[in-house]
C-alpha positions as CSV (number, residue, x, y, z in Angstrom):
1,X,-17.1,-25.9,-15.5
2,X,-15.6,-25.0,-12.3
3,X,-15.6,-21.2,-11.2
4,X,-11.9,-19.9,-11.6
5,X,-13.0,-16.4,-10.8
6,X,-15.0,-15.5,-7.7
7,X,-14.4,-13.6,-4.8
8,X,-10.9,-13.1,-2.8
9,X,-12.8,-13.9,0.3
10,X,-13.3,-17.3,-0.9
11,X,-10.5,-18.4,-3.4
12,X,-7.4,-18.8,-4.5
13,X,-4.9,-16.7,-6.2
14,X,-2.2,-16.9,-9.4
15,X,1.3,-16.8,-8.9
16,X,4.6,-17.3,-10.1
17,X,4.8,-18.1,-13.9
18,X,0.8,-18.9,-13.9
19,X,-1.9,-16.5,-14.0
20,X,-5.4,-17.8,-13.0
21,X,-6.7,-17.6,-9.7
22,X,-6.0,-20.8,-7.6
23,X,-3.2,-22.0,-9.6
24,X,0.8,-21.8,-10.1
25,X,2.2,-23.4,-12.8
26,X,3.6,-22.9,-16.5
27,X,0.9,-24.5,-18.8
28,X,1.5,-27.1,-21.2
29,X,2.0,-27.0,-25.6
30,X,-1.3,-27.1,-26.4
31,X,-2.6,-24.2,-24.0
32,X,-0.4,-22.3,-21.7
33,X,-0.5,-19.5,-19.7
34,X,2.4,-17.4,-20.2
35,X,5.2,-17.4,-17.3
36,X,4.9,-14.3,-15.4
37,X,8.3,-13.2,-15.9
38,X,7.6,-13.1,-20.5
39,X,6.8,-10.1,-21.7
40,X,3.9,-8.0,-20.6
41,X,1.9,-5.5,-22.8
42,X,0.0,-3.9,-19.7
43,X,-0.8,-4.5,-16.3
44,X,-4.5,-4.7,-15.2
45,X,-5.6,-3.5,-11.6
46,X,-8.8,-2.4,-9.8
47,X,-9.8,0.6,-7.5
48,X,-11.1,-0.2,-3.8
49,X,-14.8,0.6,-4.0
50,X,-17.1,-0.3,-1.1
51,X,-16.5,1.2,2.4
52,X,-18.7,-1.7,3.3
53,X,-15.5,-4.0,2.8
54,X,-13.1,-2.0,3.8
55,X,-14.5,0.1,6.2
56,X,-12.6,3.1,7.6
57,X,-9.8,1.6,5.9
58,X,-10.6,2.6,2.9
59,X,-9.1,5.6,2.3
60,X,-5.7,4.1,3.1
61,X,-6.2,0.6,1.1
62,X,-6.4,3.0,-2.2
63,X,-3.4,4.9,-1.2
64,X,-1.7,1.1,-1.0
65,X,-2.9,0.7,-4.6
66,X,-1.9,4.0,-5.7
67,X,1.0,3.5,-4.4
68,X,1.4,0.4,-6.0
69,X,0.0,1.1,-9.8
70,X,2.8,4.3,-9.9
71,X,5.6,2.2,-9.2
72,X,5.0,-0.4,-12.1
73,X,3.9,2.5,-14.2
74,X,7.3,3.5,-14.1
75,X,8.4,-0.5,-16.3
76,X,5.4,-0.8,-17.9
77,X,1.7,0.4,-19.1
78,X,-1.2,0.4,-16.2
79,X,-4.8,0.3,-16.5
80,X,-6.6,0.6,-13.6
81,X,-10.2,-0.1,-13.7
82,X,-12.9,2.2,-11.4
83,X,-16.2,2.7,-11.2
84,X,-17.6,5.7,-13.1
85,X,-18.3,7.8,-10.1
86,X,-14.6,6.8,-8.6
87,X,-12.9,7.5,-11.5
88,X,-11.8,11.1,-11.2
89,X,-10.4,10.4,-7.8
90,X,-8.6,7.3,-8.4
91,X,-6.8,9.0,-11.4
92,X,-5.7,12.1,-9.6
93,X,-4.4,9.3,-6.7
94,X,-3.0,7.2,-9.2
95,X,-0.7,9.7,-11.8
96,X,-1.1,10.4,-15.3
97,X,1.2,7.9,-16.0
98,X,-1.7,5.0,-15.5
99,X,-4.4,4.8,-16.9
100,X,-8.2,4.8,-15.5
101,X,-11.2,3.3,-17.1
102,X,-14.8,3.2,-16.4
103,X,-16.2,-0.1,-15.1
104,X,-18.3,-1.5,-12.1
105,X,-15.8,-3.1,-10.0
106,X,-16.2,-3.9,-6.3
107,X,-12.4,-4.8,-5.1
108,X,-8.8,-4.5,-5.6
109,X,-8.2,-8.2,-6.1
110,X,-7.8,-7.8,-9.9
111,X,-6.0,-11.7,-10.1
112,X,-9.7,-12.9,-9.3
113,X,-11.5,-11.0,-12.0
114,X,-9.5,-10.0,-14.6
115,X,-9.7,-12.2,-18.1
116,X,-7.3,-15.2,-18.0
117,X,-4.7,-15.4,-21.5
118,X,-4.1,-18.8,-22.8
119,X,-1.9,-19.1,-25.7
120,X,0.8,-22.2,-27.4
121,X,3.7,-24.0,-26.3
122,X,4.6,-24.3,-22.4
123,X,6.3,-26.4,-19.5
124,X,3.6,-28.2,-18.6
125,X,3.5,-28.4,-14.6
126,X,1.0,-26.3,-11.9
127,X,0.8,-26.2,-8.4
128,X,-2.3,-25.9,-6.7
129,X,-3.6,-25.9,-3.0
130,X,-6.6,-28.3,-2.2
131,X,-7.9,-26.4,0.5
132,X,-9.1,-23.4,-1.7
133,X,-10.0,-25.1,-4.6
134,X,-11.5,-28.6,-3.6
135,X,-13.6,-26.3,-1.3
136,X,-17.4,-25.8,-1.7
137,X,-16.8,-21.8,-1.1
138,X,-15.4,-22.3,-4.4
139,X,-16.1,-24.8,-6.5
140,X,-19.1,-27.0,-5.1
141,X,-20.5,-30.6,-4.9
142,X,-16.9,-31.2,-7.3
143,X,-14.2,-33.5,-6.4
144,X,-10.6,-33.4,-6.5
145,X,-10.4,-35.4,-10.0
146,X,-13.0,-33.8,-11.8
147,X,-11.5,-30.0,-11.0
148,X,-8.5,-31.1,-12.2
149,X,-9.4,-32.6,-15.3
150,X,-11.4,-29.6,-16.2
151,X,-7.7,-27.7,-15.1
152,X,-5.7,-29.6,-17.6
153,X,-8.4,-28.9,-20.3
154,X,-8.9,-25.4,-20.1
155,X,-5.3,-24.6,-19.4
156,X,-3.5,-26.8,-21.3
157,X,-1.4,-29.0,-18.1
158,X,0.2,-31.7,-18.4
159,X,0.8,-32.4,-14.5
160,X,-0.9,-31.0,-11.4
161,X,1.5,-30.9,-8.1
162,X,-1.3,-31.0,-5.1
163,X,-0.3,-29.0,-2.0
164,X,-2.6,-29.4,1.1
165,X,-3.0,-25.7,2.1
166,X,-5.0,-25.2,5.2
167,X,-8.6,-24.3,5.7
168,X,-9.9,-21.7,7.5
169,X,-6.6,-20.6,8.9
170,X,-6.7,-17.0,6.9
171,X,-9.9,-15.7,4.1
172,X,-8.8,-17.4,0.9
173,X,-8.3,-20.5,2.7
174,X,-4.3,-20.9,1.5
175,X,-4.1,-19.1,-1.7
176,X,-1.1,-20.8,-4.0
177,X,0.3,-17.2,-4.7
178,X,0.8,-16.5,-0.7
179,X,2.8,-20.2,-0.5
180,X,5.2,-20.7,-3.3
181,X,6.0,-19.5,-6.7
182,X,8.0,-20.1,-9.7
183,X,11.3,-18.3,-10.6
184,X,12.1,-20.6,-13.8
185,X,10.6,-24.0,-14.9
186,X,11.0,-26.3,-11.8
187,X,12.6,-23.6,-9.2
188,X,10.0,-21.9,-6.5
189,X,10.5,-20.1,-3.5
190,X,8.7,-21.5,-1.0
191,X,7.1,-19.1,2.2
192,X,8.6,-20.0,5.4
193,X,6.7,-19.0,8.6
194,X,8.9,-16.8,11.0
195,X,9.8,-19.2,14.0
196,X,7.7,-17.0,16.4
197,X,4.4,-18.0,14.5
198,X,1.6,-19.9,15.9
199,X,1.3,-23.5,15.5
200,X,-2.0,-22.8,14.3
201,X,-1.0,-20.5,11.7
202,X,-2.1,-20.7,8.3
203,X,1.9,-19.8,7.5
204,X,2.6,-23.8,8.4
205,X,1.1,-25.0,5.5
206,X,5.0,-24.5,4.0
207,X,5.8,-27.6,5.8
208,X,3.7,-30.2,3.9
209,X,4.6,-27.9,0.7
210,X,8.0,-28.2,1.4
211,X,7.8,-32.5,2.2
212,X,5.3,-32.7,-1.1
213,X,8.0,-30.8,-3.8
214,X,10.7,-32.1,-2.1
215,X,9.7,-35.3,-3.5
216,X,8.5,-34.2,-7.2
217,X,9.3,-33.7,-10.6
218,X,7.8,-31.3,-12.7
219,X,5.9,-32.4,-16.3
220,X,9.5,-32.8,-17.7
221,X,10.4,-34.9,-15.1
222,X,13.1,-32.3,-13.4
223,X,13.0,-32.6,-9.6
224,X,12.0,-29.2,-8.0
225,X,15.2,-26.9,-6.6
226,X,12.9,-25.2,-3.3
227,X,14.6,-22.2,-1.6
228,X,13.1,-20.9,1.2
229,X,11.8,-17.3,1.5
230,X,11.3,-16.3,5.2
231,X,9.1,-14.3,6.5
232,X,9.5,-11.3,8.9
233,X,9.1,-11.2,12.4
234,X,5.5,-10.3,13.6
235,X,6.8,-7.9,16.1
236,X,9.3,-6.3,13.9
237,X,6.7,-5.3,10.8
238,X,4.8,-1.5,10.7
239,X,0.8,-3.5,9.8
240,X,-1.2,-5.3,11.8
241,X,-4.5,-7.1,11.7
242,X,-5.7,-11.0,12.4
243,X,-5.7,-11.3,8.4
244,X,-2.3,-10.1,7.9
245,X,-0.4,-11.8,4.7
246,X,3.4,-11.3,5.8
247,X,4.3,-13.3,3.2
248,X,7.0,-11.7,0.8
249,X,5.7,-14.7,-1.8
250,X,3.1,-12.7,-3.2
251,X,5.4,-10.4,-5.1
252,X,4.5,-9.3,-8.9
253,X,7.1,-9.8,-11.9
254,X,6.6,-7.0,-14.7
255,X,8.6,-6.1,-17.4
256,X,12.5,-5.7,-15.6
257,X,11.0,-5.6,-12.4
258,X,9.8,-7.2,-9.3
259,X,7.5,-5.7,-6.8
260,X,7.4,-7.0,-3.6
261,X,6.3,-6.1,-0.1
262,X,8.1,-3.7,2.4
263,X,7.2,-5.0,5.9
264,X,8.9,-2.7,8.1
265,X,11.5,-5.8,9.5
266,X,14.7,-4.3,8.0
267,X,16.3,-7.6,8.4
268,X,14.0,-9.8,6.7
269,X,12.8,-6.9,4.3
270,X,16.4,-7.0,2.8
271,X,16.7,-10.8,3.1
272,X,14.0,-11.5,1.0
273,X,14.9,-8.8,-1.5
274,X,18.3,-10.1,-1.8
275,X,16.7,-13.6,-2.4
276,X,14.4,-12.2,-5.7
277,X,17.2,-10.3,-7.1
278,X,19.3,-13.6,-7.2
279,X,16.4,-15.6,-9.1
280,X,15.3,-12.4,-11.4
281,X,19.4,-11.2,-11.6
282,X,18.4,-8.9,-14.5
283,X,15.8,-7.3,-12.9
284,X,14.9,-4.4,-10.5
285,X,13.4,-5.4,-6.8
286,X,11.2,-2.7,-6.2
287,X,9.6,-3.1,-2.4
288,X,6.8,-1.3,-1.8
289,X,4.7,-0.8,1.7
290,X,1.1,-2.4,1.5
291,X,0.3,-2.7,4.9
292,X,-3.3,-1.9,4.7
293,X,-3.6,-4.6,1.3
294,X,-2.3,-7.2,3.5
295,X,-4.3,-6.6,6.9
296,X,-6.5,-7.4,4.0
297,X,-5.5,-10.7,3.4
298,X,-3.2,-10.2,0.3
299,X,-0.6,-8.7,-1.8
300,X,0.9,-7.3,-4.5
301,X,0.0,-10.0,-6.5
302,X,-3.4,-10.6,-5.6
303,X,-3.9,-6.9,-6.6
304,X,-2.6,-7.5,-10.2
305,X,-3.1,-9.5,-13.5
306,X,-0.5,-9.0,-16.7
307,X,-1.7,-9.1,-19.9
308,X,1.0,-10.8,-21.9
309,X,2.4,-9.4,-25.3
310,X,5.0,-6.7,-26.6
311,X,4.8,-3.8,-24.5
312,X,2.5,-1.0,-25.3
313,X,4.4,2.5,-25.9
């Protein structure tokens, strides 16, 4: 079996309506993951652990997922988990209103390490980016084929949509969840570099996305509707950092609310808002600053994993 769940440094991420790491799709009848935007009964993250990954950022990467775990709190139940020793401190960061539990955890990237929840009846279609998982940092000595037969087993998919990604461009090697996402069976919002991006940029790999679903048609045979979601301008946003994610992609749907980054480009910060509110209408968009999460390589989303299920009280 290949590894779904390993370290963010080397793989790739959820998004949209899937939620196993390395994948975007809605799953098919037999086995499916539950769309993101179904109901949730809690929301699973991690407390920042080792200064020896995060260095003399660590203090501010927990404030990040503080930050983040009290706003969702406010739409639905939190657990963060913490190492024993941690515990105390990430509780009094985080609120009363989440809740902190004991375990050995090393990162924040919860969508890596958190259980995956397969259940009946689905859509059918994933997308999937061949540089991170057809990648021996992740799943070696297997080919394309073989991963994805194993995929469609385990998850229940009836077709697999392959997007190139782009290797060695950022540390999870073009992460589906930083690249496009789902908004309702065959519409994504697709990440669009700012035009003042290197050519060299990971960001680019939009532009084979973009040429690959233009052409598709999901496991029902729809064709896909792509709408772009730009990113902001490099010199315009309050983080910095050569692993930066300025990708406002890697949002998180809960129950009646969106979370998504706040850059610091007012401009694009409100474009892209106004973009989710159109596709989640019913919704909240709540933006939240994570600049110190995305100098390390991710996002909101990378940070959590829903449990689906009627809400817990």
């Amino acid at each position: 079996m290949f590894s779904l769940c390993k370290s963010h440094r080397t793989d790739n991420e959820a998004a949209g309506a899937a939620s196993t790491p390395g994948v975007e799709g809605t799953a098919a009848k037999e086995l499916r993951m539950g769309a993101e935007w179904e109901s949730h009964a809690r929301t699973f993250m991690s407390w920042p652990a080792l200064e020896s990954v995060w260095g003399e950022d660590l203090p501010y990467v927990r404030e990040d997922i503080a930050r983040v775990a009290r706003a969702i709190a406010d739409y639905e139940y939190v657990v963060m988990m913490a190492r024993p020793d941690q515990r105390k401190a990430a509780q009094k960061a985080c609120g009363r209103d989440v809740e902190v539990i004991p375990l050995e955890v090393d990162d924040l990237w919860a969508r890596d390490t958190v259980l995956v929840f397969v259940e009946d009846d689905g859509e059918g279609t994933l997308l999937i980016t061949e540089s991170s998982i057809v990648n021996d940092n992740r799943n070696p000595g297997k080919s394309r084929d073989l991963i994805e037969a194993e995929i469609k087993q385990t998850l229940g998919i009836k077709k697999v949509i392959w997007l190139a990604g782009v290797r060695g461009q950022d540390i999870t090697d073009a992460h589906v969840d930083s690249l496009v996402r789902f908004t309702a069976p065959g519409v994504v919002l697709l990440d669009r570099a700012h035009p003042d991006t290197p050519p060299d940029s990971w960001s680019h790999a939009s532009d084979q996305a973009k040429a690959v679903l233009s052409k598709a048609t999901d496991a029902e045979g729809r064709p896909f509707e792509v709408i772009d979601l730009p990113q902001p301008d490099l010199y315009e946003i309050t983080g910095e950092g050569d692993d930066f994610v300025s990708t406002y992609a890697n949002f998180y749907v809960a129950n009646e609310s969106v979370f998504m980054p706040k850059f610091g480009d007012r401009e694009a910060d409100k474009r892209a808002r106004s973009i989710l509110q159109e596709h989640f209408p019913e919704r909240d968009i709540v933006q939240v600053r994570i600049d110190t999460i995305a100098a390390g390589g991710g996002g909101i989303h990378c940070s959590t994993h829903d449990e689906p299920g009627k809400p817990v009280d």
